[in-house]
MDAnalysis code that builds the backbone (N, CA, C; Angstrom):
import MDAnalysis as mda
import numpy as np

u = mda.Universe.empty(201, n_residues=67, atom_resindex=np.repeat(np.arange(67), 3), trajectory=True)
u.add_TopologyAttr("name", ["N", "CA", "C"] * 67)
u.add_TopologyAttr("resid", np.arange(1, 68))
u.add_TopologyAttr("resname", ["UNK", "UNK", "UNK", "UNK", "UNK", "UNK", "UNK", "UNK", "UNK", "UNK", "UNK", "UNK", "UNK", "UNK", "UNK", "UNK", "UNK", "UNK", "UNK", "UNK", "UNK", "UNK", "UNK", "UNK", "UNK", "UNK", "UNK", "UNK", "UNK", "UNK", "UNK", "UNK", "UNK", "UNK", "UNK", "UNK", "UNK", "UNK", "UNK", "UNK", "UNK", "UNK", "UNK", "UNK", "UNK", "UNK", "UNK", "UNK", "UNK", "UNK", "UNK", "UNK", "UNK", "UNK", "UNK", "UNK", "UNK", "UNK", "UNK", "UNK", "UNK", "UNK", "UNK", "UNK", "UNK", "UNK", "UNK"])
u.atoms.positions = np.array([
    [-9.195, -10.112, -4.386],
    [-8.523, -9.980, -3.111],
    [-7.571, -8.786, -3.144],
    [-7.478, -8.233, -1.934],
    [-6.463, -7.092, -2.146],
    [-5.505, -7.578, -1.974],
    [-4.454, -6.470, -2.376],
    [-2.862, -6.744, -1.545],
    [-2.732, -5.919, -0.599],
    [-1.930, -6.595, 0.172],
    [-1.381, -5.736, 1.559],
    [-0.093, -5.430, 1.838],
    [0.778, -4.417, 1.748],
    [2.139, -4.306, 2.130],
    [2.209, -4.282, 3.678],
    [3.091, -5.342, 4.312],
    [3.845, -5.173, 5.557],
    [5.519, -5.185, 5.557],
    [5.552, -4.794, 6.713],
    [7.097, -4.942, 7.433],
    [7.240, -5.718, 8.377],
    [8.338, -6.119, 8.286],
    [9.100, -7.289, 9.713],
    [9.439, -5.895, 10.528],
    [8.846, -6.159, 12.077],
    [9.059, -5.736, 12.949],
    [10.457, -6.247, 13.378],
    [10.898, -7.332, 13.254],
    [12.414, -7.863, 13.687],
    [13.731, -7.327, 13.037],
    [13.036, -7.792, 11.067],
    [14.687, -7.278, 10.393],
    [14.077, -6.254, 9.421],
    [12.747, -5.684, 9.497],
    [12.611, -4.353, 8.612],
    [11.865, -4.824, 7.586],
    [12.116, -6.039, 6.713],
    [12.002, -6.604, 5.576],
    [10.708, -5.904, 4.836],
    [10.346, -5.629, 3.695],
    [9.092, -5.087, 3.251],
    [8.193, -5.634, 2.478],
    [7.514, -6.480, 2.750],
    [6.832, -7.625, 1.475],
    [5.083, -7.200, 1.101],
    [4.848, -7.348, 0.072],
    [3.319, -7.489, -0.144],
    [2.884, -8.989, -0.410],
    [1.190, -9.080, -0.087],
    [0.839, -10.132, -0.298],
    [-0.818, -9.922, -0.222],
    [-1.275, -10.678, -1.334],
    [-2.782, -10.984, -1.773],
    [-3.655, -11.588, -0.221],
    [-4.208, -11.202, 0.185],
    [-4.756, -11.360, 1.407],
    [-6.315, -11.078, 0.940],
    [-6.965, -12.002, 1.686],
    [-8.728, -11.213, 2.143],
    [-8.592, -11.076, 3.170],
    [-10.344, -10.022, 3.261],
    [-10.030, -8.730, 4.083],
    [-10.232, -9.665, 5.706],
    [-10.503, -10.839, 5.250],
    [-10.678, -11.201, 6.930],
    [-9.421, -12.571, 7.356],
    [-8.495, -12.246, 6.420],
    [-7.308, -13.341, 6.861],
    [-6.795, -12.226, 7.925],
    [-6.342, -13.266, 8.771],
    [-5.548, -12.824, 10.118],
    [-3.917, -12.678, 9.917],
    [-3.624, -10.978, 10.719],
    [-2.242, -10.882, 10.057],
    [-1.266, -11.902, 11.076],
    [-1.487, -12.490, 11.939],
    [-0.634, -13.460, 12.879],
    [-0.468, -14.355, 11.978],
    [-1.263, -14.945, 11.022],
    [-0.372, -16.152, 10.499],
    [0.599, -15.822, 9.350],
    [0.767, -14.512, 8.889],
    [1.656, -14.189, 8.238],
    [3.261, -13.801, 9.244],
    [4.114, -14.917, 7.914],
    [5.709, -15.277, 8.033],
    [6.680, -14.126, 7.286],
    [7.684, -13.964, 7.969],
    [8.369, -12.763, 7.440],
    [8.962, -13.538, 6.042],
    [9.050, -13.343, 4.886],
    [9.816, -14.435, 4.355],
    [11.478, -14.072, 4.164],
    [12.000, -13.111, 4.925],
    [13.290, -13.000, 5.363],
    [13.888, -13.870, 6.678],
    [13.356, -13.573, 7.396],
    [13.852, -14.022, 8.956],
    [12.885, -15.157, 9.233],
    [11.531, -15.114, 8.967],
    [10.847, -16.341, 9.174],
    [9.838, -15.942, 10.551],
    [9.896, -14.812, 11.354],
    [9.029, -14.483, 12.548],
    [8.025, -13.920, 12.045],
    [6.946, -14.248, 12.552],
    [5.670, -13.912, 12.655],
    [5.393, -12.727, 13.041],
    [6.096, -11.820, 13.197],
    [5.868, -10.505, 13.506],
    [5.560, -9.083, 12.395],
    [4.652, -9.343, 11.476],
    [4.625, -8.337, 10.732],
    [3.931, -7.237, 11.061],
    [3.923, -6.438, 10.362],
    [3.301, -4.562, 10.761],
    [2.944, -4.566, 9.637],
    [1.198, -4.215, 8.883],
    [0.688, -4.051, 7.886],
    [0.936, -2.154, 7.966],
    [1.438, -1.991, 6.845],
    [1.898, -0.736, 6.404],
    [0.844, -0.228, 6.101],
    [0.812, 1.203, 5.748],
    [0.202, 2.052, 4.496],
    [0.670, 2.257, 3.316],
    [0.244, 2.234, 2.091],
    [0.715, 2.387, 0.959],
    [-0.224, 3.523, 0.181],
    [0.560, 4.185, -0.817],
    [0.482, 4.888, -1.802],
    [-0.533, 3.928, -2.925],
    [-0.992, 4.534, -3.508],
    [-2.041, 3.506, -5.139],
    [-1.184, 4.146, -6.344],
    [-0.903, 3.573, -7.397],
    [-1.143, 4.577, -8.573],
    [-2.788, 4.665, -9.064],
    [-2.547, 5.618, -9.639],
    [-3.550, 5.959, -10.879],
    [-3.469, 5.374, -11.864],
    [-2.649, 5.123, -12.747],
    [-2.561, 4.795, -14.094],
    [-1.951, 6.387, -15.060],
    [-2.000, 7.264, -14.659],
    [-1.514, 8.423, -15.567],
    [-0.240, 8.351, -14.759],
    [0.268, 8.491, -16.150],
    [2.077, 9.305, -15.828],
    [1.864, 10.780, -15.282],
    [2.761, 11.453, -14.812],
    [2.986, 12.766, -14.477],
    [3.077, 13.808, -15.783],
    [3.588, 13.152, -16.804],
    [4.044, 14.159, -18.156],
    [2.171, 14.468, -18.450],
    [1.144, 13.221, -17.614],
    [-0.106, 13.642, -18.638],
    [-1.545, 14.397, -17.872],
    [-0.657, 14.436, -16.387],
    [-1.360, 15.266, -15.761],
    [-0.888, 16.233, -15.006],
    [-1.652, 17.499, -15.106],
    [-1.000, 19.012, -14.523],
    [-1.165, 18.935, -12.963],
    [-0.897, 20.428, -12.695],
    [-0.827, 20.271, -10.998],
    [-2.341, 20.386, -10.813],
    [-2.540, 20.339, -9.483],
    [-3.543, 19.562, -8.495],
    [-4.862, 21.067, -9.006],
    [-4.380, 22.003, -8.979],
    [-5.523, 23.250, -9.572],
    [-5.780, 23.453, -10.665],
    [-4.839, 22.917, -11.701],
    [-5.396, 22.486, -13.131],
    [-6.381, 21.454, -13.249],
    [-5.831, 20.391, -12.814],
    [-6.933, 19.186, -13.144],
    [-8.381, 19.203, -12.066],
    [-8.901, 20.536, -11.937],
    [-10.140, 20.618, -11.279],
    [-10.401, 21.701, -11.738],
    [-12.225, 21.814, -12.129],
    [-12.681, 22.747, -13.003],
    [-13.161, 23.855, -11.924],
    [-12.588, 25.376, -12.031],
    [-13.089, 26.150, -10.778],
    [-14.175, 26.374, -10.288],
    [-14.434, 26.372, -9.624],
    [-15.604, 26.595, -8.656],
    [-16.403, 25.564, -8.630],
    [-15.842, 24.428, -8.777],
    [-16.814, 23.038, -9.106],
    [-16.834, 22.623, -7.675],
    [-15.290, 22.329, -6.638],
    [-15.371, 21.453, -5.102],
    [-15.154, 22.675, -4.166],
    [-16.807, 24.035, -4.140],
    [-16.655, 24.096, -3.099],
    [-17.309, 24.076, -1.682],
])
């Protein structure tokens, strides 16, 4: 199951939660304020590499390979 980050539309609040892809976001509870009003966010992923172990974005692609 994935996770999903939302926000309380009421007090802001920012929670994630294990959801499938066909649960409905209405029955999700703010667990701050308690209203049913959440906003499924966008989120960032990691990778798994730290920054110290990967270079910038034109290093880690071999030239002339994506064009």
């Amino acid at each position: 199951m994935p996770i999903y980050e939302y926000e309380c539309v009421d007090c802001g609040e920012r929670f994630e939660l294990r959801r499938g892809m066909t649960d409905k976001d209405d029955e999700i509870e703010c667990p701050r304020c308690g209203t049913k009003k959440p906003r499924r966010t966008f989120s960032a992923f990691g990778t798994g590499a730290s920054e110290s172990t990967v270079g910038s974005p034109s290093e880690s692609c071999a030239p002339g390979r994506f064009t």
